[in-house]
C-alpha positions in Angstrom: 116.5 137.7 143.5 115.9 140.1 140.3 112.2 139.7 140.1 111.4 137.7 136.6 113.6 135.2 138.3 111.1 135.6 141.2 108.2 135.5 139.0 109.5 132.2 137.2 110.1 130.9 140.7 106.7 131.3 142.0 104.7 130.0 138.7 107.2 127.3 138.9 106.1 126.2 142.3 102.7 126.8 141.5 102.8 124.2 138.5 104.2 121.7 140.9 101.3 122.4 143.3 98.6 121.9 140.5 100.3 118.8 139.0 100.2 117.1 142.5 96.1 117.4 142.4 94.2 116.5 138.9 93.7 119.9 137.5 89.8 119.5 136.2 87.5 119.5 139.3 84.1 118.7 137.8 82.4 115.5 139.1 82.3 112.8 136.9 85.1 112.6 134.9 87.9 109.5 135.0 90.7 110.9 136.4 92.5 107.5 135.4 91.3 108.0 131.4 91.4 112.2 131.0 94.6 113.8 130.1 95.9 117.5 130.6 98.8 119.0 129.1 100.0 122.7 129.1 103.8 123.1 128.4 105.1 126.9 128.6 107.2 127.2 125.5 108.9 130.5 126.5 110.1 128.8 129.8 110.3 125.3 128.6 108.3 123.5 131.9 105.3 122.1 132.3 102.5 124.1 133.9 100.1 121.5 133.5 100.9 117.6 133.5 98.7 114.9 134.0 98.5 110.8 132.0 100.4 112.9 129.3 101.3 109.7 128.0 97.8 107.5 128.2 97.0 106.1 125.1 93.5 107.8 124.6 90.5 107.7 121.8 91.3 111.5 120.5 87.9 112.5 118.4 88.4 115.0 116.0 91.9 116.6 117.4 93.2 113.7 114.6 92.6 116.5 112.1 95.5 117.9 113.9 98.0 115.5 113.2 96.7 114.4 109.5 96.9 118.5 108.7 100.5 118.7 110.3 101.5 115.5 108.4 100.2 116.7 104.8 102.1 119.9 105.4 105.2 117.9 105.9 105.0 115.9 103.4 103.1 118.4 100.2 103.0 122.1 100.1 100.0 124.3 101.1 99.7 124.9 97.6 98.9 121.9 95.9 95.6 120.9 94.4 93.7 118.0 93.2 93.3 117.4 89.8 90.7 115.9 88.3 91.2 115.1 84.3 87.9 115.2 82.3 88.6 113.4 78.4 87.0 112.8 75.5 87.5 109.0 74.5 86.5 108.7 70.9 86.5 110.7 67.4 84.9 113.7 66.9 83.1 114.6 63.3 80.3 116.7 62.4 79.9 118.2 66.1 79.3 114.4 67.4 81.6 112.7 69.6 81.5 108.9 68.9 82.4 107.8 72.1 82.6 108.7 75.8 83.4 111.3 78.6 85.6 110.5 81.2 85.8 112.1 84.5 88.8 109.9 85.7 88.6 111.1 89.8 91.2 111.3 92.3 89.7 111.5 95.7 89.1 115.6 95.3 86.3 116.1 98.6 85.4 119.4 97.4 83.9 119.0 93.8 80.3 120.9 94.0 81.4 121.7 98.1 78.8 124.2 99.7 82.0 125.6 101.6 83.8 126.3 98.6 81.8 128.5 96.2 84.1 129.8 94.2 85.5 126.6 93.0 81.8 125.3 91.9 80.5 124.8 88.3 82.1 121.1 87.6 79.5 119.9 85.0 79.1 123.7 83.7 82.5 123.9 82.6 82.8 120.1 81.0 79.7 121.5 79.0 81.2 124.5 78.1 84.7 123.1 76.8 82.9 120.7 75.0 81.1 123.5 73.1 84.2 124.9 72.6 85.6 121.9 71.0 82.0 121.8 68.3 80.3 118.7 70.2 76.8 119.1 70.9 76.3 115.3 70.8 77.6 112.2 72.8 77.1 108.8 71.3 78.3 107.0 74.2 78.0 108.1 78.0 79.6 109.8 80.7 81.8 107.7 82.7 83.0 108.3 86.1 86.5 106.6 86.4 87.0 105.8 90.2 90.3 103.5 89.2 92.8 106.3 90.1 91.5 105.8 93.2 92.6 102.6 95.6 90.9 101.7 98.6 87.6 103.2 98.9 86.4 101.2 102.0 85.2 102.9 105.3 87.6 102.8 108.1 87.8 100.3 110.6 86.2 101.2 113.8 83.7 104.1 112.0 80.8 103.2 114.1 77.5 101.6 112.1 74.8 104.4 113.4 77.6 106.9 112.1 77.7 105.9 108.4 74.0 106.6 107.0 74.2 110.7 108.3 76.0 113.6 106.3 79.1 113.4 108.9 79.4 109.8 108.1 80.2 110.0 104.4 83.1 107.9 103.3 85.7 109.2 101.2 85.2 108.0 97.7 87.0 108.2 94.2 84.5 110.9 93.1 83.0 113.1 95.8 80.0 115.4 95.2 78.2 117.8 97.0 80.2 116.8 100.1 79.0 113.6 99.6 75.6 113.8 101.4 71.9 114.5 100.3 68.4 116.8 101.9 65.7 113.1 102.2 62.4 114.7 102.2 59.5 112.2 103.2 57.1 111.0 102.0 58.3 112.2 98.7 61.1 110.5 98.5 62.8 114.0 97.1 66.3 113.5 97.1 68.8 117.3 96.5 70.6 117.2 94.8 69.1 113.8 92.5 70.5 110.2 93.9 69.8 107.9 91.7 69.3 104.0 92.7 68.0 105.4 95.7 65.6 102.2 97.9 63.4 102.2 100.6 62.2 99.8 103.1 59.2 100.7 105.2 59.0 99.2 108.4 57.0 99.6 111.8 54.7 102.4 110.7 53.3 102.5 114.0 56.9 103.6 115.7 56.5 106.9 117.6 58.8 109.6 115.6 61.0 108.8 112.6 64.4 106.5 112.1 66.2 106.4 108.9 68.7 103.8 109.0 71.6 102.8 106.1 73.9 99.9 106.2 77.7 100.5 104.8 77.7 100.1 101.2 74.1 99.9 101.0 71.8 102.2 98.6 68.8 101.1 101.2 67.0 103.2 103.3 65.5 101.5 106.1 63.0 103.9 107.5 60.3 103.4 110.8 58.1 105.5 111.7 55.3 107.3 110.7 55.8 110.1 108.0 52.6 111.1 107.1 53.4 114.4 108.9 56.5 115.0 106.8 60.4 114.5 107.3 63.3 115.7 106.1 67.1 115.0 106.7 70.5 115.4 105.9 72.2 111.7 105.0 75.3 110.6 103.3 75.4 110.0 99.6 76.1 105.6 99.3 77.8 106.3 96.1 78.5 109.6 95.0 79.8 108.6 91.6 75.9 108.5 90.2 75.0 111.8 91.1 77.6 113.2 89.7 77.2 111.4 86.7 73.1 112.0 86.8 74.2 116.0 87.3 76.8 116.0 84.5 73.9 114.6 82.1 71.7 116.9 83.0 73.6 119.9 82.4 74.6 118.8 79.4 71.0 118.5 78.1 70.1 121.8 79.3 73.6 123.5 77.6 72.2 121.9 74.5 74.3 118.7 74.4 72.5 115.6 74.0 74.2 111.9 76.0 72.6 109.3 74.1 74.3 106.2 75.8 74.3 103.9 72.9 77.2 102.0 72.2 79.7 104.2 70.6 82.6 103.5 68.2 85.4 101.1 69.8 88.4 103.6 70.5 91.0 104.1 72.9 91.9 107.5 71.5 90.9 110.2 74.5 91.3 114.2 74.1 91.9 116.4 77.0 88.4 118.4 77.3 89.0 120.1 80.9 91.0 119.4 84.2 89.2 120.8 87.6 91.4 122.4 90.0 90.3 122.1 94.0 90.8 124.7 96.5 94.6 124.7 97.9 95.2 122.1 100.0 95.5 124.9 102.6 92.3 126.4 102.0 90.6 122.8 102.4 92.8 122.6 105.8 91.9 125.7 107.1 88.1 125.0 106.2 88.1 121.5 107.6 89.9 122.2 110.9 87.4 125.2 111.4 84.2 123.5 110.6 85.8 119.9 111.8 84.8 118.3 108.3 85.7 114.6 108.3 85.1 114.0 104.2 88.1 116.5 103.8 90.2 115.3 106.7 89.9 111.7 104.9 90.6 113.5 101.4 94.1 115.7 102.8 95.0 112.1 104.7 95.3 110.4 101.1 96.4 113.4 99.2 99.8 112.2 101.1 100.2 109.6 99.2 98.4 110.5 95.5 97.2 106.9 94.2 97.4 105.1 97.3 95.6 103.5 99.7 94.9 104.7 103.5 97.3 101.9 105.0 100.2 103.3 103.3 99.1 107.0 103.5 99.4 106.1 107.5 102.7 104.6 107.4 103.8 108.2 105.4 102.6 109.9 109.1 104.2 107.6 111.3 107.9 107.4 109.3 107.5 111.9 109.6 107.2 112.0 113.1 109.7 109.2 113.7 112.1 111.6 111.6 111.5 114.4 113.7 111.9 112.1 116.9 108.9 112.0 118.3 107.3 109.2 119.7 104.6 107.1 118.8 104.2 104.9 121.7 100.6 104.5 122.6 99.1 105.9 119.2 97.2 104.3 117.0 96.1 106.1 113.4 93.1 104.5 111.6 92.1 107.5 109.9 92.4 110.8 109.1 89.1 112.6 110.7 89.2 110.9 114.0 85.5 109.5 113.3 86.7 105.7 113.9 86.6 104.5 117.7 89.9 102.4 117.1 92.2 105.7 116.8 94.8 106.2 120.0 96.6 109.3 120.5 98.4 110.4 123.7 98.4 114.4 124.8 102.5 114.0 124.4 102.4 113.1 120.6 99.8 115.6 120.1 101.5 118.3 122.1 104.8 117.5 120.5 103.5 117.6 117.1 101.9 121.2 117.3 105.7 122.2 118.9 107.6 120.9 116.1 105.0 122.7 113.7 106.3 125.9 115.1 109.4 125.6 113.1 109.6 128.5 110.8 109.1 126.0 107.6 105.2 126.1 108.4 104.6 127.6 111.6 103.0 130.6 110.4 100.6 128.3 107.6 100.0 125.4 110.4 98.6 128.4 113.1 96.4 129.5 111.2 94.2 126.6 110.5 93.4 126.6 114.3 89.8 128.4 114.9 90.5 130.9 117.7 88.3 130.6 120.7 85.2 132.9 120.8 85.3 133.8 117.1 85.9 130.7 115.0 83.6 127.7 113.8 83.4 124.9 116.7 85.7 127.2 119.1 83.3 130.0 118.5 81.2 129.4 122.0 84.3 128.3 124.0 86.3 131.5 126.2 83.5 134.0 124.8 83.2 137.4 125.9 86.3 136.4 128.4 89.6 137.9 128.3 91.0 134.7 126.8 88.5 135.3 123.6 91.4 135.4 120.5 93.8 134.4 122.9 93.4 130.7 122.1 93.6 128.7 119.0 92.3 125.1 119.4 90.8 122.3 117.7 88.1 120.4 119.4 87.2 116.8 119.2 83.5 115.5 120.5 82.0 111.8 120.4 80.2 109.9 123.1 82.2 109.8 125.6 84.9 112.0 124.2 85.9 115.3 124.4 89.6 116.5 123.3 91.1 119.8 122.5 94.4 120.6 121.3 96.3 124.1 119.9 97.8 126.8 122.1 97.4 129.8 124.0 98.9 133.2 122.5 100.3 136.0 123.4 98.5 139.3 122.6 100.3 139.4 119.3 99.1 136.4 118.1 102.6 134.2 119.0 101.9 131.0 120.7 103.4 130.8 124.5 101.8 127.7 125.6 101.0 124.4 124.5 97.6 122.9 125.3 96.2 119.4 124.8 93.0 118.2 126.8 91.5 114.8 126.2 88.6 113.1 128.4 87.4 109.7 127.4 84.5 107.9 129.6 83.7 111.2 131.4 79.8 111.1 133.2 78.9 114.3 133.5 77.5 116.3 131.0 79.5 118.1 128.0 79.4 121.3 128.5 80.0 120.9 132.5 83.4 119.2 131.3 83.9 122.4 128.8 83.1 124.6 131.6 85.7 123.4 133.7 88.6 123.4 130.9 87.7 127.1 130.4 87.5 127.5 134.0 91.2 126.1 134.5 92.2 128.1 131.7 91.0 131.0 133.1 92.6 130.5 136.7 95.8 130.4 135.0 95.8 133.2 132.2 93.6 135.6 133.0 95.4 138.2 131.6 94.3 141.2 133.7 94.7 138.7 136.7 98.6 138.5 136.4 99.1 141.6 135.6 98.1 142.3 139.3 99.9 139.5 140.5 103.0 140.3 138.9 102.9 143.9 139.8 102.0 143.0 143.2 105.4 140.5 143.3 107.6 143.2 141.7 
């Protein structure tokens, strides 16, 4: 027998051996609820096999398949577009009438992650220069109606939506949606206007900050006296935009007076903000695992519509390409809601299909790689997989998921690799210690080199 036939022999035994014992070792995980997948794509068997097909809460590898579906369905290049007019008539350096922001879902206006794209009110302020006004009768209007559907997901848990991570998806999104709450002050950064609090239970040993769903309420217990200070999502984003807008405006030397202006239907173009390319947001979102963004590239699938129908776009592209959706259920596009079902086959055979040479190249390298990138930048370090694999992680209570591929030393993916644990007891990083550790045991470069030299 020639000896890569040997080789492919022996590695193809040993995969059977694995498969017939669950391949993570680490007490206090459910064997009946955790599934392992690693499919060699250069030999076309399964190394690794175990529930493949379990209908699992996924976490943040969603980001996965919302990315993979936008790709399909919009190219790379594509931006959001957010139209800012001038509805009125302008004479002696007066508009009589409003601005318009008329918003489309763009997550990244004003983003932290996204520098270069920043100074939204600076340039209204400065094309309205251009254009002589240095006064505005009316007010500055935030038009959310391109925008169907705000609601929060079903299944988005209640302690999830008053913290920065929590932030719904909105027709205008600012600042990434979320806020620095600095107590007792009240100071809000950037300004949030409409902003409540309820004191309660003064007496509570350390702090809470609570928010319902569409509430601009803070509930807080506790005492502050000694100072607190917080990241929390924005309830409505729309009025610190506005509040900002005004305020660089004054300070550019155009004064908002907000009185009633002249009845008109007459608007003038004044500026249109461009985001970041929808692969830039991809590539930042899937390294940082950012669930605003993920929720803004979900609905950039279907421009003007709601989240229902956005889905429907995801299901009907994978059915095209012939891949099964039994035992998945999409809710949203982050992976934040509890209600979301994937199985490690429809995950698996999504990253495969998005190896075709159409997007291959663009859909790799939104992966972070493990030991050097955002949330994989702990995971394989200072090992001789570190580089080696690209992965997405996923982490909630209860959960922890992964899914990308292993590479070869060129960078070309070899392997599949989906991992997903629901209802696991032990702790986190015990259950990340023992994916690394499997992954280790079976490509540790320098340790088949041997092998295989050994064989031959």
């Amino acid at each position: 027998m020639k000896p890569l036939r040997l080789i492919l022999s022996l590695a193809l035994l040993l995969s059977v051996a694995r498969m017939a014992a669950f391949p993570l070792t680490v007490a206090g995980i459910d064997t009946t609820r955790t599934a392992v997948w690693i499919y060699d794509l250069r030999w076309d068997y399964d190394v690794v096999n175990a529930n493949i097909d379990r209908s699992l809460v996924p976490a943040s590898v969603m980001k996965t398949v919302t990315c993979a579906s936008l790709l399909n369905l919009a190219d790379s290049n594509e931006r959001f577009a957010t139209r800012i007019t001038a509805r009125g008539t302008v004479s002696d350096s007066t508009l009589h009438g409003d601005i318009i922001v008329h918003t489309v879902g763009d997550p990244t206006i004003e983003s932290q992650y996204f520098p270069q794209a920043q100074g939204f009110a600076d340039s209204i302020a400065s094309r309205l220069l251009d254009m002589g006004i240095h006064t505005v009768t009316g007010d500055v209007i935030i038009d959310e109606n391109l925008f169907t559907d705000a609601t929060t997901p079903q299944g988005w848990m209640a302690e999830d939506i008053p913290w920065y991570y929590g932030a719904r998806l909105q027709g205008a999104n600012f600042r990434d949606n979320k806020f620095r709450l600095t107590l007792p002050s009240r100071k809000t950064v950037p300004e949030v206007p409409d902003l409540k609090f309820q004191f309660v239970n003064a007496k509570r040993r350390g702090v809470k900050v609570d928010r319902k769903d569409g509430s601009e309420t803070m509930t807080v217990s506790g005492n502050i006296r000694r100072g607190f200070s917080e990241t929390f999502s924005m309830p409505y984003p729309h009025k610190a935009m506005r509040a900002e807008i005004i305020s660089v405006l004054k300070d550019r030397g155009i004064n908002v007076n907000r009185t009633s202006p002249l009845k008109s239907t007459v608007e003038t173009e004044v500026y249109t903000h461009m985001s970041p390319r929808f692969g830039d947001i991809m590539e930042s979102l899937m390294h940082r695992s950012d669930n605003l963004m993920a929720e803004g590239i979900l609905r950039a699938i279907v421009p003007g519509g709601t989240r229902a129908q956005a889905i429907t776009e995801e299901y009907a592209v994978w059915t095209m390409w012939g891949i099964s959706a039994h035992g998945v259920n999409i809710v949203d596009g982050s992976g934040l809601s509890r209600d979301n079902r994937l199985t490690a086959r429809f995950l698996g055979n999504i990253n495969r299909q998005m190896l075709a040479d159409e997007f291959g190249d663009t859909y790799l390298s939104l992966f972070p790689l493990a030991g050097l990138h955002g949330t994989m930048k702990n995971f394989l370090a200072d090992t001789p997989l570190e580089g080696r694999v690209a992965m997405k992680t996923g982490s909630m209570k209860g959960v922890q998921s992964y899914s990308g591929y292993l590479l070869d030393e060129e960078g070309r993916p070899t392997h599949l690799l989906v991992f997903i644990a629901n209802g696991f007891k032990c702790s986190r990083q015990a259950l990340k210690n023992d994916i690394q550790r499997l992954l280790l045991e079976l490509f540790d470069v320098s340790l088949q080199t041997d092998n295989e030299e050994t064989i031959q």
